[in-house]
C-alpha positions in Angstrom: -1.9 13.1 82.8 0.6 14.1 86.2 4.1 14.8 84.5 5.8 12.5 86.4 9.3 14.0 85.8 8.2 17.3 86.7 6.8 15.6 90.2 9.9 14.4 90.8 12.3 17.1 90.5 12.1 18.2 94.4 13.4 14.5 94.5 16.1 14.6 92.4 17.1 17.9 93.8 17.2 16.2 97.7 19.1 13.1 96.6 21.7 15.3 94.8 21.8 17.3 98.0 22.3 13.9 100.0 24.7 13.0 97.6 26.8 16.3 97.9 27.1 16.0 101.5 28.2 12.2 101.5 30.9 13.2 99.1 32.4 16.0 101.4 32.1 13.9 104.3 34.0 11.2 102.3 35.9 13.6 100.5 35.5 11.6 96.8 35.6 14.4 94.7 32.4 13.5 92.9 31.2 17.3 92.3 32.5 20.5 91.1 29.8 23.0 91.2 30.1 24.5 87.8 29.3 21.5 86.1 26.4 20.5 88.2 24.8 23.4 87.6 25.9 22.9 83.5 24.1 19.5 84.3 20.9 21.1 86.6 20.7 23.4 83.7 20.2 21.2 81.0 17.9 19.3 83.3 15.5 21.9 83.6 15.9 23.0 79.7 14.8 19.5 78.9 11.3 19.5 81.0 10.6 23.2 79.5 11.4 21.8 75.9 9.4 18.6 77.0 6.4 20.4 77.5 5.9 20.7 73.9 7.6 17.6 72.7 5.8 15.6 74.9 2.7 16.9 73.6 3.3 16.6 69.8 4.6 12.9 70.9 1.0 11.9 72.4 -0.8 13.3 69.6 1.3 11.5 66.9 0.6 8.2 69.2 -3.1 9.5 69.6 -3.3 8.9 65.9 -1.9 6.2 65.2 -3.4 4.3 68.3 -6.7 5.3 66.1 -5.5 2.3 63.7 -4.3 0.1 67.2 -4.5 -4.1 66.3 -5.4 -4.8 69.7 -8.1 -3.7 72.2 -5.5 -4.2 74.9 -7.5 -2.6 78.0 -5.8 -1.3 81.0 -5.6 -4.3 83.1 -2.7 -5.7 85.2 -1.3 -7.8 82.7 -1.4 -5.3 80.0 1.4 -2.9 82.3 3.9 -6.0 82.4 3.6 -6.6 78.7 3.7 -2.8 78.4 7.4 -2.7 80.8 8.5 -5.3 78.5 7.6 -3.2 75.4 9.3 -0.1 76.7 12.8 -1.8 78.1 13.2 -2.9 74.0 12.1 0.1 72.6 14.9 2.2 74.8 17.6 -0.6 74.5 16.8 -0.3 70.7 16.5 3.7 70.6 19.9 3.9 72.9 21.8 1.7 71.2 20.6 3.7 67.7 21.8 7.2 69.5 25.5 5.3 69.9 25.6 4.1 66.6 23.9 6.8 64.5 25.5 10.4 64.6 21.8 11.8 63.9 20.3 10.5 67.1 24.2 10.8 68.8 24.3 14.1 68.2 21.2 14.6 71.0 22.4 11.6 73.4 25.9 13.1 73.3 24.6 15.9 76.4 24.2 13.1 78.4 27.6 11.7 78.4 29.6 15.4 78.1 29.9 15.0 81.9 33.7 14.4 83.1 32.1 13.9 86.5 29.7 10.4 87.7 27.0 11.6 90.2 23.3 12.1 90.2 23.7 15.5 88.9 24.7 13.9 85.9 21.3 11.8 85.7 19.8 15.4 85.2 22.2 16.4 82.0 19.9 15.6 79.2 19.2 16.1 75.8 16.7 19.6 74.5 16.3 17.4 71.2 16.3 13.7 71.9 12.1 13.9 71.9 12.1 15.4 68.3 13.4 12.0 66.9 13.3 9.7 69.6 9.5 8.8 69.7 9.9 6.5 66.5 11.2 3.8 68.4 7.9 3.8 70.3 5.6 3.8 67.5 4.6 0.5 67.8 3.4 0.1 70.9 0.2 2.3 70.2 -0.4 0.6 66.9 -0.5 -3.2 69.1 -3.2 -1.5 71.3 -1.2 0.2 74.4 -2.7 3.2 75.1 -0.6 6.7 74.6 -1.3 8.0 78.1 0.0 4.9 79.0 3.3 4.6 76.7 4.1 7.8 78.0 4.1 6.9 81.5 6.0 3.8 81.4 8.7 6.0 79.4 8.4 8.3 82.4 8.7 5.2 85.1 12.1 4.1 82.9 13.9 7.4 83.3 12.8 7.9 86.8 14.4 3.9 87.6 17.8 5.5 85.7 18.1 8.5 88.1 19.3 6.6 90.7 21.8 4.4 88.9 24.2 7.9 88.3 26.3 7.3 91.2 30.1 5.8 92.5 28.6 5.3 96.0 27.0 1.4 95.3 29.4 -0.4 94.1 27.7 -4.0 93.7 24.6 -4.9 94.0 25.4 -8.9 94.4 22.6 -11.4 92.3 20.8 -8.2 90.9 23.6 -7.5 88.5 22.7 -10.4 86.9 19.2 -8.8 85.9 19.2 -5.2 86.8 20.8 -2.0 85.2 22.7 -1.3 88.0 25.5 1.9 89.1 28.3 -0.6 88.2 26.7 -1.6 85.0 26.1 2.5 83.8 29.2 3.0 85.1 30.6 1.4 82.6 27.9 2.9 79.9 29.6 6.2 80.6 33.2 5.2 80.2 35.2 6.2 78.0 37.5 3.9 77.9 37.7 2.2 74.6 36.4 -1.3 76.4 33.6 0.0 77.9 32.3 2.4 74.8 29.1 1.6 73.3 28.3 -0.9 75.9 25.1 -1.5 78.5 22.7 0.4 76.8 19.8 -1.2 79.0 17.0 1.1 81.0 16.1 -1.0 83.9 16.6 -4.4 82.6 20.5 -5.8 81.7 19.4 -8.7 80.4 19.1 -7.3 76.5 22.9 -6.1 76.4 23.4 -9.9 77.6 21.2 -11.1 75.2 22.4 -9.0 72.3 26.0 -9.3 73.3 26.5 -5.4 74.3 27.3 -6.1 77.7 30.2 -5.2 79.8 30.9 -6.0 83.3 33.0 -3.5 85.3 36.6 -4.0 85.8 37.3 -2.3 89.6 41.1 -2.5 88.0 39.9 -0.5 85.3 37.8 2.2 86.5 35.9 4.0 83.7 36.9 7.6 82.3 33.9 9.8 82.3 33.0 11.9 79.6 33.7 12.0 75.2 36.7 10.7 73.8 37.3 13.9 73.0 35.4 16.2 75.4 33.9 19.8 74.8 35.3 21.4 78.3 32.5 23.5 78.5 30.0 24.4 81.2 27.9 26.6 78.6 24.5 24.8 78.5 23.2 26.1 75.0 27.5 24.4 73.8 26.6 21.3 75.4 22.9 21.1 73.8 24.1 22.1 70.5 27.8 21.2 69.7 27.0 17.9 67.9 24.7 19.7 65.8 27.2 22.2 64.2 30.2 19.6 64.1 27.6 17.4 61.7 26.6 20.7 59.9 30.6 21.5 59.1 31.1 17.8 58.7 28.3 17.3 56.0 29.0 20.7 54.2 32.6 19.6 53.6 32.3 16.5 53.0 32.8 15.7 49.3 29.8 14.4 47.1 26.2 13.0 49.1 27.2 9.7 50.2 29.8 11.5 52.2 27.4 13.7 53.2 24.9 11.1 54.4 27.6 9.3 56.1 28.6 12.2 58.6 24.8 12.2 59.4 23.6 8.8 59.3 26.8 6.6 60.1 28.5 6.1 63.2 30.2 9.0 65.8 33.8 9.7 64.8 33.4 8.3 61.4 35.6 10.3 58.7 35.6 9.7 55.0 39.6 11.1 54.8 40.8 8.3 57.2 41.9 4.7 55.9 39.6 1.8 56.0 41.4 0.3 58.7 41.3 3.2 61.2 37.9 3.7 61.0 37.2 0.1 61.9 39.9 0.1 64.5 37.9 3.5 66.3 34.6 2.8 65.4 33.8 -1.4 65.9 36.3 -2.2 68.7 36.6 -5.7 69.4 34.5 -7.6 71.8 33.4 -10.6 73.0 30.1 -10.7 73.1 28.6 -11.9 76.4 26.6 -14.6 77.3 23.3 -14.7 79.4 
């Protein structure tokens, strides 16, 4: 099977390029070179790690595909139902990695970034694929092939690339449908309206549907990066800081449910605040949006 993400690196590399230049010409201030290269970094430690992950990931599907409901085929009509598939499984696994600390503490890379570019595309997680596969599971057991999960997962990320940027501001009817730049936009915000919000992969219609969507306010331009960021560019500080904050956070906590709460509850949740706080950070209030 062609690694599809590996193919397209020279890719990515030419559109950041094309990128780059636009922004001097236009003079933006959409780059700063040490934290693309944090972000290129992190890109390229996440195909070497994927190597391997990918590989225990289609022989865990292998298996379970031995046990597949469904002689599904390859046919036509089996990819669309397969796309369909997919876009729930990541609007289910990304909205899990906002709302669990345990699968944050990988996602968390991905929005460390203060800046909003396609370099940023390229700053991903060197432990989402250790955890992440669950989510997928089921589509071998119906009868979709692994070879063929794995693509599509492939095709979803590669659609996601080109959403990391400031220079298209609207794409008119498509909003409607598509994940678009204005709709990740806000998915990277950190403004407290725009946190936890259009989780989609290349379809917006599930954060409509499941009333996590968020249009972009141009009056209210979203903040890039943490609530708190890490203001680092060290790559193996961005992989790994969520990982030791949960370690300290679990070790000090006091007795297990504590303990299970820094791991398995939501990012920023802390067992010496009040009730009330907690809420107030963790569940701010929406209105959940129509389709």
């Amino acid at each position: 099977m062609p690694n599809l993400i590996v193919l397209a690196i020279p890719g990515f590399i030419v559109l950041v390029a094309i990128e780059a230049v636009a922004d001097t010409i236009m003079r933006r201030d959409l780059y700063e070179i040490k934290d693309s290269a944090a972000s290129i970094s992190m890109g390229l430690g996440s195909v070497a790690v994927g190597l391997v992950t990918k590989a225990m990931q289609l022989g865990i599907f292998s298996l379970i595909y031995r046990f597949h409901i469904f002689n599904l085929g390859y046919q036509w009509w089996v990819w669309v139902l397969l796309f369909f598939g997919d876009e729930i499984s990541y609007y289910c696994f990304h909205r899990a990695s906002h709302e669990c600390r345990l699968f944050w503490a990988s996602h968390v890379v991905h929005h460390s970034s203060q800046r909003y570019n396609f370099s940023t595309a390229l700053r991903q997680s060197w432990t989402g694929t250790i955890t992440g596969w669950i989510f997928w599971m089921w589509l071998p057991l119906v009868g979709f092939h692994p070879i063929m999960v794995l693509t599509m997962q492939a095709i979803s990320l590669l659609y996601q690339f080109w959403i990391h940027t400031e220079l298209v501001q609207s794409m008119g009817p498509l909003e409607f449908v598509l994940n678009t730049p204005s709709h990740h936009r806000v998915h990277h915000g950190s403004n407290r309206r725009y946190i936890d919000r259009n989780h989609a992969g290349t379809l917006i219609i599930w954060d409509r549907l499941f009333g996590t969507f968020e249009p972009e306010d141009f009056a209210d331009r979203p903040r890039y990066g943490l609530t708190n960021n890490i203001s680092t560019y060290n790559p193996v500080r961005i992989a790994f800081h969520e990982w030791t904050d949960i370690w300290r956070d679990a070790r000090q906590a006091p007795g297990w449910s504590n303990k299970l709460r820094y791991i398995l509850g939501r990012p920023g949740w802390r067992h010496d605040e009040p009730a009330h706080l907690r809420s107030a950070v963790m569940a701010p209030s929406k209105t959940p949006a129509s389709v």
